[in-house]
MDTraj code that builds the backbone (N, CA, C; nanometers):
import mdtraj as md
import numpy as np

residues = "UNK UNK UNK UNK UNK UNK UNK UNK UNK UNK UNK UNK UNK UNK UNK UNK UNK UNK UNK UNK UNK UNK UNK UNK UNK UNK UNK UNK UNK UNK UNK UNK UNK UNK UNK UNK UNK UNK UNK UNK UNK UNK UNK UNK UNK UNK UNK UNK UNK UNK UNK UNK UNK UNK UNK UNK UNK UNK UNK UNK UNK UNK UNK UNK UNK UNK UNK UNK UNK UNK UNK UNK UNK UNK UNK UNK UNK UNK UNK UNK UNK UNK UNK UNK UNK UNK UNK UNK UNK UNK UNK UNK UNK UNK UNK UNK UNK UNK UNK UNK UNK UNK UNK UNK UNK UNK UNK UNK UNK UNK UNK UNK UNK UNK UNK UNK".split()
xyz = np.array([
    [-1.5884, 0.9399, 3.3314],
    [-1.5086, 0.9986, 3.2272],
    [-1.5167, 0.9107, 3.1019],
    [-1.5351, 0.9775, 2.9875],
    [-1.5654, 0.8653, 2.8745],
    [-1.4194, 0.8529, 2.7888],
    [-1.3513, 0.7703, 2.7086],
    [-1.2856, 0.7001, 2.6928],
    [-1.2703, 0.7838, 2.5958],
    [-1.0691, 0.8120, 2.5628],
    [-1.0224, 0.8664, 2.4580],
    [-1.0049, 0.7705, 2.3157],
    [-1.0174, 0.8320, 2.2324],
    [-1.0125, 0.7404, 2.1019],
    [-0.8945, 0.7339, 2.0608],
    [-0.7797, 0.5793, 2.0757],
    [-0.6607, 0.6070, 1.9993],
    [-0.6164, 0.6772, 1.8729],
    [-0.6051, 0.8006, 1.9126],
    [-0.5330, 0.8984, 1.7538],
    [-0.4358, 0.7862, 1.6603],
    [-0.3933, 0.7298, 1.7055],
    [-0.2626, 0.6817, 1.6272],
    [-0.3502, 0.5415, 1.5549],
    [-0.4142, 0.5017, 1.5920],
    [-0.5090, 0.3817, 1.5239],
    [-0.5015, 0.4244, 1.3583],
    [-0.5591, 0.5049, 1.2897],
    [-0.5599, 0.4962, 1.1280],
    [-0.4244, 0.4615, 1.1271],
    [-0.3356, 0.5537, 1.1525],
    [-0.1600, 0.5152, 1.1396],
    [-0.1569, 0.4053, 1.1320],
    [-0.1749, 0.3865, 1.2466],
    [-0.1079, 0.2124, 1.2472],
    [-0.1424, 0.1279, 1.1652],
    [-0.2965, 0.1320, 1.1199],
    [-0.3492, 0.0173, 1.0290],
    [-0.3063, 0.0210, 0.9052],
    [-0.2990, 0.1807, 0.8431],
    [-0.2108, 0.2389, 0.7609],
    [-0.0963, 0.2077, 0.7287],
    [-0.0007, 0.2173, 0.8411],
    [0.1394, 0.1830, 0.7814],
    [0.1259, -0.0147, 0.7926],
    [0.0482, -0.0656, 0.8783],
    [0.0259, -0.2212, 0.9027],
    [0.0175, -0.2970, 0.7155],
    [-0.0343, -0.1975, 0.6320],
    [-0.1247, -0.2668, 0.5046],
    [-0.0485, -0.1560, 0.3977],
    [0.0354, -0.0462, 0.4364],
    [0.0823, 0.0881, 0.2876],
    [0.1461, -0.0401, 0.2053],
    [0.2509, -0.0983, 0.2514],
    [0.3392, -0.2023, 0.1598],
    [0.2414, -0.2405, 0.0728],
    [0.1505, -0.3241, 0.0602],
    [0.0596, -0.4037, 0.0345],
    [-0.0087, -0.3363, -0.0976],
    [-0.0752, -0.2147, 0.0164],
    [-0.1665, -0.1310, -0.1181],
    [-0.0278, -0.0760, -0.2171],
    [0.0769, -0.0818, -0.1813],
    [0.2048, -0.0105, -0.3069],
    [0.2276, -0.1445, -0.4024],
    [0.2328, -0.2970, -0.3589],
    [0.2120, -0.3332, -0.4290],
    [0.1092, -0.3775, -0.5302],
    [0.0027, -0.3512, -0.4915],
    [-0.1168, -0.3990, -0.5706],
    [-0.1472, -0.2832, -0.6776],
    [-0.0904, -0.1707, -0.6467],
    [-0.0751, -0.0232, -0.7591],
    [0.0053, -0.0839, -0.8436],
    [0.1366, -0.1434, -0.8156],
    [0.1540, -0.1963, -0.9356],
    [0.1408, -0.2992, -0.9986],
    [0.0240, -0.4111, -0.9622],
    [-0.0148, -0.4445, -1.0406],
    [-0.0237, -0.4793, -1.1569],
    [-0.0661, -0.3764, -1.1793],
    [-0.1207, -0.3825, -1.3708],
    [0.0148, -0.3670, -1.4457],
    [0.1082, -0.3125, -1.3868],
    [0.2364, -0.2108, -1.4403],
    [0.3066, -0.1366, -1.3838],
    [0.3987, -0.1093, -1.4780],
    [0.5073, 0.0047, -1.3923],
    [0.4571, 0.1096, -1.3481],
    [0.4798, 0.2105, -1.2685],
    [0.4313, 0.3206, -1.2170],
    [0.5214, 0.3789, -1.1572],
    [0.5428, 0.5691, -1.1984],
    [0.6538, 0.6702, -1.1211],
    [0.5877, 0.6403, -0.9730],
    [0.6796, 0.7354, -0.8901],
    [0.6789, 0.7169, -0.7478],
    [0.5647, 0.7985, -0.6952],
    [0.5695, 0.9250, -0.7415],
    [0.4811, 1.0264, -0.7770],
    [0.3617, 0.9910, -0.8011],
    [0.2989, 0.8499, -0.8708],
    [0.1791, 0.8521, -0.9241],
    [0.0948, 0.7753, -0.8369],
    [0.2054, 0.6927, -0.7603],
    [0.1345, 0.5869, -0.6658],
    [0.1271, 0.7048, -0.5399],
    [0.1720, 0.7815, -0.4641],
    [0.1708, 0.9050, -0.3635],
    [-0.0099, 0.9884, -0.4393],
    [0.0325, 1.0387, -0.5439],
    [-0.0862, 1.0636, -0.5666],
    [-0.2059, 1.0064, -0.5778],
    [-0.2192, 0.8245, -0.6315],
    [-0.3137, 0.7248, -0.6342],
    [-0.3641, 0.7096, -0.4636],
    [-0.2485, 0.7261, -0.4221],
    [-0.2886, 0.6625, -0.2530],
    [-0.3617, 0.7958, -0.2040],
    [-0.2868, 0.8411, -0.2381],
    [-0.3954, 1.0651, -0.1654],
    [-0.5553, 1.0301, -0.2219],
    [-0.5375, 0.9831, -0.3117],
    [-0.7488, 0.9770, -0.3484],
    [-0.7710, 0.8906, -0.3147],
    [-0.7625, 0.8150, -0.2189],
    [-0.8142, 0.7089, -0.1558],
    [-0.8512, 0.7596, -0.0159],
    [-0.9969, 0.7803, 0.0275],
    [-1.0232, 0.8121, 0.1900],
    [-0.9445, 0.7393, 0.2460],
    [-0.8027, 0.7887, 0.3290],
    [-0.7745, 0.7242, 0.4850],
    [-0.6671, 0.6874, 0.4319],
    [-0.6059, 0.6517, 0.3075],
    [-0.4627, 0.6168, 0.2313],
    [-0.3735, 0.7787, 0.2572],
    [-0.3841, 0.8697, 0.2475],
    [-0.3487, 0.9593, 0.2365],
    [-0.1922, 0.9532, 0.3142],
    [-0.0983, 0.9842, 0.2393],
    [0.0889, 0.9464, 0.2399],
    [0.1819, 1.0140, 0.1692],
    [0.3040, 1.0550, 0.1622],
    [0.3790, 1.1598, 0.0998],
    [0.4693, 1.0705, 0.0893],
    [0.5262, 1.1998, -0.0184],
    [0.6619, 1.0878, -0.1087],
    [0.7555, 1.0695, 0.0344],
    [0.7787, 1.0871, 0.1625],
    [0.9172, 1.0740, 0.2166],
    [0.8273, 0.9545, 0.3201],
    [0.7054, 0.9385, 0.3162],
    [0.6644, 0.7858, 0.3633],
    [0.7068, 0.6742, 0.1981],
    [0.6320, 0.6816, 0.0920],
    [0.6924, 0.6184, -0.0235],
    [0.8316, 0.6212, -0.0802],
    [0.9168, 0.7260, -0.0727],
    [1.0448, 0.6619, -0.1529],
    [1.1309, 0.5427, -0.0159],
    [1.1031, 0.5687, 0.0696],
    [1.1914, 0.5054, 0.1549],
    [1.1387, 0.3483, 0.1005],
    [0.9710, 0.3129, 0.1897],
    [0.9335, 0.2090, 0.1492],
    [0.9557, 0.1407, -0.0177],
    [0.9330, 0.2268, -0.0992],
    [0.9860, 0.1407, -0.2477],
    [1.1164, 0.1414, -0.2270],
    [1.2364, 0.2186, -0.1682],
    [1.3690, 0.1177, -0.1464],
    [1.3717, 0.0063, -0.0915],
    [1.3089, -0.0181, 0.0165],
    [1.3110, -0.1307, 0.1152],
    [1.2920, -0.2224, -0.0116],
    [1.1524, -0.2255, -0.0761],
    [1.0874, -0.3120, -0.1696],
    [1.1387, -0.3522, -0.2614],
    [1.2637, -0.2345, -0.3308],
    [1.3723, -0.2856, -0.4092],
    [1.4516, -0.3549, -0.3599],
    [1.5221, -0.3015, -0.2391],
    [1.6345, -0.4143, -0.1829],
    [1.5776, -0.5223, -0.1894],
    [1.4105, -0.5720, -0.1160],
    [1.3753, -0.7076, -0.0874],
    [1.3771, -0.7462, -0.2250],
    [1.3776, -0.7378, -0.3225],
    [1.3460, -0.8074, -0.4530],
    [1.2374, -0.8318, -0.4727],
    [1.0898, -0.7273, -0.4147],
    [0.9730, -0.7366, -0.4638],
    [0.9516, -0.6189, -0.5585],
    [1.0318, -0.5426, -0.5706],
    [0.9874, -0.4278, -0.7346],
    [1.1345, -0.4272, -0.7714],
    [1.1290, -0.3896, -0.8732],
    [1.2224, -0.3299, -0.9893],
    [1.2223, -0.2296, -1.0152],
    [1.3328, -0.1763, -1.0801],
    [1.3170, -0.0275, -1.1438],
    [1.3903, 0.0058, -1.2767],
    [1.3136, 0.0945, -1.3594],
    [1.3594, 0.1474, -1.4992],
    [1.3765, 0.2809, -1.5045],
    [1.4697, 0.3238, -1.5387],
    [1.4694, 0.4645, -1.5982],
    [1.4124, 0.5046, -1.6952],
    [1.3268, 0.6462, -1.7195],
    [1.2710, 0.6415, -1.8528],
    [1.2406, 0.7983, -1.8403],
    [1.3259, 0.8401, -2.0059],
    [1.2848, 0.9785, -2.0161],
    [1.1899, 1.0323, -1.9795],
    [1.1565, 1.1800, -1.9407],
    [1.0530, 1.2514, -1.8822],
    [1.0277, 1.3661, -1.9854],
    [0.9288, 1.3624, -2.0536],
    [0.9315, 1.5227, -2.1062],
    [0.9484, 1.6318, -2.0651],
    [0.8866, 1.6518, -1.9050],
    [0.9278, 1.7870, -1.8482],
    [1.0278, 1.7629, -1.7600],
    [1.1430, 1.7260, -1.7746],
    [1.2317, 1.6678, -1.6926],
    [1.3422, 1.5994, -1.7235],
    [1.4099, 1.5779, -1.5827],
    [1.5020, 1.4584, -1.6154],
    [1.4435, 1.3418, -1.6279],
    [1.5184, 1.2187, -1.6274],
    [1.4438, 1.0902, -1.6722],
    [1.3938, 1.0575, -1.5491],
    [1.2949, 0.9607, -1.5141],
    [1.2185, 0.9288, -1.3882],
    [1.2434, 0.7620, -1.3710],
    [1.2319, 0.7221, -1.2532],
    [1.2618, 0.5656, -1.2110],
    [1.1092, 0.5381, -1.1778],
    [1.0982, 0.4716, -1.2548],
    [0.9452, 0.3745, -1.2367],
    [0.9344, 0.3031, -1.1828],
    [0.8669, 0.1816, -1.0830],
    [0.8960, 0.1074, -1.0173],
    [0.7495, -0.0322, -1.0858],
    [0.8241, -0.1607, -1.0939],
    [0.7202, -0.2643, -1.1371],
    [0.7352, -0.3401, -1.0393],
    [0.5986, -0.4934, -1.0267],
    [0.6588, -0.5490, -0.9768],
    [0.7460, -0.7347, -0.9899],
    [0.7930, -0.7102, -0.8980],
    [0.8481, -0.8413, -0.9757],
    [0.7645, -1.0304, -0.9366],
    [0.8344, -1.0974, -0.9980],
    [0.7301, -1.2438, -0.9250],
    [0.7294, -1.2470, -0.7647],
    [0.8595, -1.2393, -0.7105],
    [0.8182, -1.2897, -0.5702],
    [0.7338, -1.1657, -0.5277],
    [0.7380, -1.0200, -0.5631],
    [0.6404, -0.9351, -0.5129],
    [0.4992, -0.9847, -0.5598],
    [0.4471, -1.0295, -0.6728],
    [0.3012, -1.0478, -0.6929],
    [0.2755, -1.2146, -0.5786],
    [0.3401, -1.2996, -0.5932],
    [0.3746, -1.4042, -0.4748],
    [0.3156, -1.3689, -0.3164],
    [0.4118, -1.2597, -0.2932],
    [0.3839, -1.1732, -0.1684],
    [0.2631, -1.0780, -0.1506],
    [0.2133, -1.0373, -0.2637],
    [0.0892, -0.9662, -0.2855],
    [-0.0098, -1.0575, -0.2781],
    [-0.0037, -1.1898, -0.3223],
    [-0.1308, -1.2968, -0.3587],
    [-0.1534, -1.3419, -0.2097],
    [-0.0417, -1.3900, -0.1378],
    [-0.0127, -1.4674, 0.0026],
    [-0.0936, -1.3505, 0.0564],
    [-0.0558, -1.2200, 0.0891],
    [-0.1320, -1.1060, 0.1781],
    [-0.2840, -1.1028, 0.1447],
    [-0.3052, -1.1181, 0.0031],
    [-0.4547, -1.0924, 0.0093],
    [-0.5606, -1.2101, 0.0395],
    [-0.5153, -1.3645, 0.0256],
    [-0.5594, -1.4459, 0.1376],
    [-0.5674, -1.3927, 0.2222],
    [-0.4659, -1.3919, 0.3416],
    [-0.4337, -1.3665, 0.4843],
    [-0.5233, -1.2397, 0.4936],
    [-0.5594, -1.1060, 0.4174],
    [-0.6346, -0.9886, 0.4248],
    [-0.7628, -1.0885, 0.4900],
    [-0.7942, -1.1338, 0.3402],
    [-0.9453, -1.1379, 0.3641],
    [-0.9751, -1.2616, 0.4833],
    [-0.9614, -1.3675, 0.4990],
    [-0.9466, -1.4304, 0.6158],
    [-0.9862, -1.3311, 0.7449],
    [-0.8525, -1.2639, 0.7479],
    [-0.7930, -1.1614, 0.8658],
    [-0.9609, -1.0819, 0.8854],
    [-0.9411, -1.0111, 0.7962],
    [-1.1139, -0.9092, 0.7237],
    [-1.2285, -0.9899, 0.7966],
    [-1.2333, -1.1097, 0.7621],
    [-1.3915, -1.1588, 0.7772],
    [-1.4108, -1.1799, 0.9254],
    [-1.2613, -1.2171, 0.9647],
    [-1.2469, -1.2479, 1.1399],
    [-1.2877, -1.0826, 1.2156],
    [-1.2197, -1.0446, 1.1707],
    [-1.2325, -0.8806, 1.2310],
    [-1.3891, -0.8341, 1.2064],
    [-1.4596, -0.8541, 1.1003],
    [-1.5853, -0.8233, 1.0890],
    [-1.6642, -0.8933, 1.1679],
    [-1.6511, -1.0520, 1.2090],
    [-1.7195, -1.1103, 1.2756],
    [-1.7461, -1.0772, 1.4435],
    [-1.6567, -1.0236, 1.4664],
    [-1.6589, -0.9414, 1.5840],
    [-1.7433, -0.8366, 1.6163],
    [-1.6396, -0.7494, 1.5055],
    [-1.6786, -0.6111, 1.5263],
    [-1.8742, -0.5487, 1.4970],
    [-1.9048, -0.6392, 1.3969],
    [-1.9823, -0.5855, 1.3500],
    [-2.1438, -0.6341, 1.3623],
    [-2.2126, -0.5395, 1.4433],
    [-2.3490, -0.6167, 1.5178],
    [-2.4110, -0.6750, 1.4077],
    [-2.4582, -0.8105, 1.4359],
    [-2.5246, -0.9105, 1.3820],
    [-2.6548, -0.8168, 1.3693],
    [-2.7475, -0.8563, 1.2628],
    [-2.8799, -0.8048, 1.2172],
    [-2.9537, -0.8940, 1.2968],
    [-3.0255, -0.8561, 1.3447],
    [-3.1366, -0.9001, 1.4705],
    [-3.2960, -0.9454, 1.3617],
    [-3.3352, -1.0507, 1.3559],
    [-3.4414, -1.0676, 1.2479],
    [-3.6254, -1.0457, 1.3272],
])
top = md.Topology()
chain = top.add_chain()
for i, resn in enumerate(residues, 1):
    res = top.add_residue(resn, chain, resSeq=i)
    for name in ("N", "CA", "C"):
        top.add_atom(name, md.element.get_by_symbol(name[0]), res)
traj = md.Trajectory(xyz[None], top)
């Protein structure tokens, strides 16, 4: 009998690293909630809805790694943007060490050596 493929594997690695990729969206700047849900949907294998993101950017507010502004909307009421703050880029810098480290270990494994 040949071996089932854990379904839940993207998930997991997914929700293991969403924090991470939400902070590095903001980055550059503030960003609605809406834009990072949509940034993450065009990404093969990111794919996430606002009721996985608003929860996580609360968490991220309570922790004191984003902030938030209100700011008029033209088609709308006003919208809460979310930036991030120092200890979040701190926490973003620390993870992307530990990524790539983590990354090169996992590749060294996984991935057949070229035979010369």
């Amino acid at each position: 009998m040949e071996p089932t493929r854990p379904a839940a594997l993207p998930g997991q690695l997914r929700r293991g690293t969403l924090e991470y990729c939400v902070l590095a969206l903001l980055r550059p700047g503030e960003r609605y909630a809406l834009d990072l849900v949509r940034e993450l949907g065009a990404v093969d294998g990111m794919v996430t809805s606002e009721g996985t993101i608003y929860p996580l950017l609360s968490r991220l507010r309570r922790d004191g790694l984003v902030e938030t502004a209100w700011h008029e909307s033209p088609s709308g009421p006003p919208r809460r943007y979310y930036r991030l703050t120092e200890p979040g880029r701190e926490r973003l810098d620390e993870f992307v060490g530990e990524w790539i480290r983590f990354r090169d270990a996992v590749d060294s494994l996984v991935i057949p050596k070229e035979t010369a």
